[in-house]
C-alpha positions in Angstrom: 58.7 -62.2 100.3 57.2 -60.6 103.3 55.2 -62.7 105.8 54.1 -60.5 109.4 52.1 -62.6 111.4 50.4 -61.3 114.6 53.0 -58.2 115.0 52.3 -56.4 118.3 54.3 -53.0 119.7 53.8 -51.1 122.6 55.3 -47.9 123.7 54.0 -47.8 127.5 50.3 -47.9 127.5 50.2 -46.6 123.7 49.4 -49.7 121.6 51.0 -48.7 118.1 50.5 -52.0 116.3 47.8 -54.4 117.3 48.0 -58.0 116.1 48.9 -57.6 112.3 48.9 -60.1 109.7 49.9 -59.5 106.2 51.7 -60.9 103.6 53.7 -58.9 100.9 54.4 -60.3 97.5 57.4 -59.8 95.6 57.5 -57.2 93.2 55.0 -55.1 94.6 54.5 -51.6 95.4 53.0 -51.7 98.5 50.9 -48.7 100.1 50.7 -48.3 103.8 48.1 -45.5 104.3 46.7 -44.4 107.9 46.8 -41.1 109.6 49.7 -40.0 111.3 49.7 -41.8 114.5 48.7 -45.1 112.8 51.7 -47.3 113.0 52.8 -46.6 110.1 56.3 -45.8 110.8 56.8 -48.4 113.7 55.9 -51.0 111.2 58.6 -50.3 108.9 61.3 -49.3 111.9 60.6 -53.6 112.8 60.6 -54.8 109.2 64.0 -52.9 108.7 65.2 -54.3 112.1 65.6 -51.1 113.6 63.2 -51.7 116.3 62.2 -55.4 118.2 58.4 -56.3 118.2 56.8 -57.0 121.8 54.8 -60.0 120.0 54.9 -61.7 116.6 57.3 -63.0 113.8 58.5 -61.2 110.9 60.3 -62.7 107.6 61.7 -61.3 104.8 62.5 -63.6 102.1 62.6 -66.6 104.4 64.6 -64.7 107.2 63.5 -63.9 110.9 64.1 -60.3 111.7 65.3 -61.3 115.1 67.7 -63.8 114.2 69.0 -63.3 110.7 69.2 -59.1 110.8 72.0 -59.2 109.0 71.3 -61.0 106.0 67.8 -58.9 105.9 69.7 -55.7 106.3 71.9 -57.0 103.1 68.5 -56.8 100.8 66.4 -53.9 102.2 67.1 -50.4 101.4 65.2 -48.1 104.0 64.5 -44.1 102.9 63.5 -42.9 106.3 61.0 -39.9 106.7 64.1 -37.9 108.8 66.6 -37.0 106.5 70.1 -39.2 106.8 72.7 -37.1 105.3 75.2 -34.7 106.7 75.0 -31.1 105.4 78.5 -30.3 106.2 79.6 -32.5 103.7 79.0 -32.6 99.5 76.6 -35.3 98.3 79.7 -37.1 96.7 81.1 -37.4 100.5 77.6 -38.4 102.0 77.8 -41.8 99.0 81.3 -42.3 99.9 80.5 -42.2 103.7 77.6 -44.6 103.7 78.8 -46.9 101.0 81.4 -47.8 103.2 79.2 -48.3 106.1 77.3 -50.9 104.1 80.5 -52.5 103.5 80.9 -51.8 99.8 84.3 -52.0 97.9 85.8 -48.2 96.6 85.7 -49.0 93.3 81.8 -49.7 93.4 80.8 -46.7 95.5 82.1 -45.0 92.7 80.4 -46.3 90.2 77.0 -46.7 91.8 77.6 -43.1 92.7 77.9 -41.9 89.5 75.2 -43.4 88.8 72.5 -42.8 91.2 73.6 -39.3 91.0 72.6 -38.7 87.5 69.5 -40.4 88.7 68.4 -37.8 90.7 69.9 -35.0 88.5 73.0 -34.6 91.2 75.8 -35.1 89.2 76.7 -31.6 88.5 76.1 -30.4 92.0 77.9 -33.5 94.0 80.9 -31.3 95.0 78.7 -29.1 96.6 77.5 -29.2 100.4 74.3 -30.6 100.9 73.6 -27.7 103.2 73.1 -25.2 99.9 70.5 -27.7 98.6 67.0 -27.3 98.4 64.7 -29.1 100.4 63.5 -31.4 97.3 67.3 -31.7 96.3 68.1 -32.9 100.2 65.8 -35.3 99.7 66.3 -36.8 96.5 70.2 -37.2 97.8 68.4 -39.2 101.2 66.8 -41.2 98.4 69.7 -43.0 96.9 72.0 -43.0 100.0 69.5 -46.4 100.6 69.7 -47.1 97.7 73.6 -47.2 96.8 73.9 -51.0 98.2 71.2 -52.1 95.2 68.5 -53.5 97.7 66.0 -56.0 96.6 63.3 -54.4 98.9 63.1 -50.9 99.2 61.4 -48.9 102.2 59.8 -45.0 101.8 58.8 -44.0 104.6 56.7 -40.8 104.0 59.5 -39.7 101.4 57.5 -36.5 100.1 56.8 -34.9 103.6 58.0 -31.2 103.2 58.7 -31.0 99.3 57.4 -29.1 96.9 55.0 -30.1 93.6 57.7 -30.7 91.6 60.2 -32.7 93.7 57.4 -34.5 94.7 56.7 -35.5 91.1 60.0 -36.3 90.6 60.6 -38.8 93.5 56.7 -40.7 92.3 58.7 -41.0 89.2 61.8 -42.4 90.4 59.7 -44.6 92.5 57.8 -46.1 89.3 61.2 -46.7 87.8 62.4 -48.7 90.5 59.2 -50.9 90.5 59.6 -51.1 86.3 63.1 -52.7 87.5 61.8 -55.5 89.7 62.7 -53.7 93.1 60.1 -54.4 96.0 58.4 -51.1 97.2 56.9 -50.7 100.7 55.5 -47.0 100.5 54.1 -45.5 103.7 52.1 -42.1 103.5 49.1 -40.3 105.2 48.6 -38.7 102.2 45.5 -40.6 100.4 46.0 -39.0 96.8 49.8 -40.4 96.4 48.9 -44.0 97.5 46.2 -44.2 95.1 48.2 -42.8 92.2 51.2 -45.0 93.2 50.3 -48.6 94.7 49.5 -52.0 93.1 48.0 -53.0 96.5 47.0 -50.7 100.0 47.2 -51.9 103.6 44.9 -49.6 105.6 45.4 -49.4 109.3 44.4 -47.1 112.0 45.3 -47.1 115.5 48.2 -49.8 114.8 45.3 -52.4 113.4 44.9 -53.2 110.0 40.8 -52.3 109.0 41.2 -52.8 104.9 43.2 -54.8 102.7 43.4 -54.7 98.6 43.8 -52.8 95.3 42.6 -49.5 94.9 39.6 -51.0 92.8 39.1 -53.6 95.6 38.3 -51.3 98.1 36.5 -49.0 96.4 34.3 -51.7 95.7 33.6 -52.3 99.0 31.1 -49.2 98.7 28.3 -49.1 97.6 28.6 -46.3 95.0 31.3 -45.5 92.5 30.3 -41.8 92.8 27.6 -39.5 95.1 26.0 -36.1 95.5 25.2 -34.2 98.2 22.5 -31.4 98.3 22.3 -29.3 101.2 18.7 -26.8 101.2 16.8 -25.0 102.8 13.3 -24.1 103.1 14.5 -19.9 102.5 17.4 -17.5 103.1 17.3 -17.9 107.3 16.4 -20.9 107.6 18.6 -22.7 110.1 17.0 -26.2 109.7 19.3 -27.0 106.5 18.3 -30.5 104.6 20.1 -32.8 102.8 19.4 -35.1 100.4 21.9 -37.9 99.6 22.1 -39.7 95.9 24.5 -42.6 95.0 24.1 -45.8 93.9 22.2 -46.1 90.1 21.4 -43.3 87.7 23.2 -40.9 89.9 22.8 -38.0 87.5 19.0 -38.5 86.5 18.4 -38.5 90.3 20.1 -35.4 90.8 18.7 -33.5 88.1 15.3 -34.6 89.5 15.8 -33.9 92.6 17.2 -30.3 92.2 13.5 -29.8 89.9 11.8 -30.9 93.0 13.8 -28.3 95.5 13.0 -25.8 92.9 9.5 -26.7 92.3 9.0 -26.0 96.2 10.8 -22.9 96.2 13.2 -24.3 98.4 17.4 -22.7 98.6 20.2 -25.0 97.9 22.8 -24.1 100.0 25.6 -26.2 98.2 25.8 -29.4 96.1 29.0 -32.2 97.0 30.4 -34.2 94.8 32.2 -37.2 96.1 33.5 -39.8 93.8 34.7 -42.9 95.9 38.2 -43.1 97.1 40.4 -44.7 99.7 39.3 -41.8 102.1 35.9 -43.0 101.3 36.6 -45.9 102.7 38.1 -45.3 105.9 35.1 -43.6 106.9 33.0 -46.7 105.7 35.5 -48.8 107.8 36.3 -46.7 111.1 33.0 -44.2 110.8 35.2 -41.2 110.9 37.2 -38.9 108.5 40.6 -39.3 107.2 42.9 -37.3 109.4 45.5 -35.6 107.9 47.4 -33.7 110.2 
């Protein structure tokens, strides 16, 4: 479906994506995860052949992304992170407006208006102007403009940035429908919790190179504990010299318990006990040796 082999981009001296190789299958929901700054974005601006790659080749289902961008651009949808609609105009104008730019007849913009529309629980507000909607509603009307031309492959990239709880339920939901259809999903986000709950398979890169490749299960695996515990003591009240003792791997919770008997029994302070259960953030730190940087 996808096949990136050794994708380079520079902007100056910045290196935003370093010699990546991946391969996406069809009919998965695919989970870029890195920090902001990671490549995320520039990645999908060259798989949607908005932007050229110094170094590498790109295709998408057995087109070059330099030489055949029309025929790719005829089977991706891309949901950009910047909203793409113009608030002057209703949402029935903004389908109208960029089914034609992807070359649809009337008659089907119509129809896959409609449709989409009542989606995204639109359809009663369509002759509005998109400049009374609400943040989640702007977005959920960015969602389907890509969406109108029935891609094969769709792009989010970091569709939930600035939405509240429930809008952001709503798009996940929309997403897993599209998947449940067949459709292709490449899902970028910095935002650990949604790739996780979303993704059949995560790609996570930092710094433009790829560091971790596999199914939530797979690279959780890769640690060496499914869950740890984190005690933090001290000899008494003042004591600056604060201790920690670290418990993961078997019999997690018979260790703890034992050792909090054994700070007790020594009349010792515990400061505060962490819980960390492993998780993609997990292992980012086990991969790069840092935390997960969110903002």
């Amino acid at each position: 479906m996808i096949r990136i082999n050794k994708l380079s981009k520079s902007y100056g001296n910045k290196l935003a994506i370093d010699n990546l190789d991946l391969h996406i299958k069809q009919g998965e929901l695919f989970g870029f995860l890195g920090p902001n700054g990671a490549g995320k974005t520039t990645t999908i601006n060259i798989l949607s052949t908005l932007l050229k790659p110094d170094y590498g080749s790109i295709s998408i289902n057995g087109f070059d992304v330099l030489k055949n961008a029309n025929e790719i651009k005829s089977s991706i949808g891309l949901i950009p992170q910047e909203l793409s609609i113009y608030e002057d105009l209703s949402a029935w104008e903004n389908m109208m407006f960029w089914g034609k730019l992807y070359g649809l007849s009337s008659s089907l913009i119509k129809s896959k208006s409609i449709e989409l529309l009542k989606f995204v629980d639109l359809f009663q507000k369509k002759d509005e102007p998109v400049k009374n909607y609400s943040g989640g509603m702007k977005r959920r009307l960015n969602i389907i403009i890509g969406l109108i031309h029935n891609p094969a492959i769709i792009f989010f990239d970091e569709p939930t940035v600035g939405v509240d709880t429930q809008s952001r339920n709503f798009i996940f939901e929309m997403i897993k429908s599209l998947h449940n259809e067949g459709k292709t999903i490449i899902y970028t986000s910095h935002y650990i919790e949604e790739i996780e709950k979303l993704c059949t398979r995560v790609a996570i890169i930092d710094f433009g190179k790829l560091i971790a490749l596999g199914t939530v299960s797979e690279l959780c695996g890769q640690l060496s504990y499914d869950e740890k515990f984190e005690i933090f003591y001290s000899e008494d009240d003042t004591s600056k010299n604060q201790k920690t003792i670290i418990i993961q791997g078997d019999d997690v919770k018979e260790n703890l318990l034992g050792s909090l008997q054994q700070i007790k029994n020594h009349n010792q302070i515990i400061n505060d006990i962490k819980y960390t259960k492993a998780n993609l953030e997990e292992v980012f730190l086990y991969h790069t040796g840092r935390k997960f940087r969110e903002d």
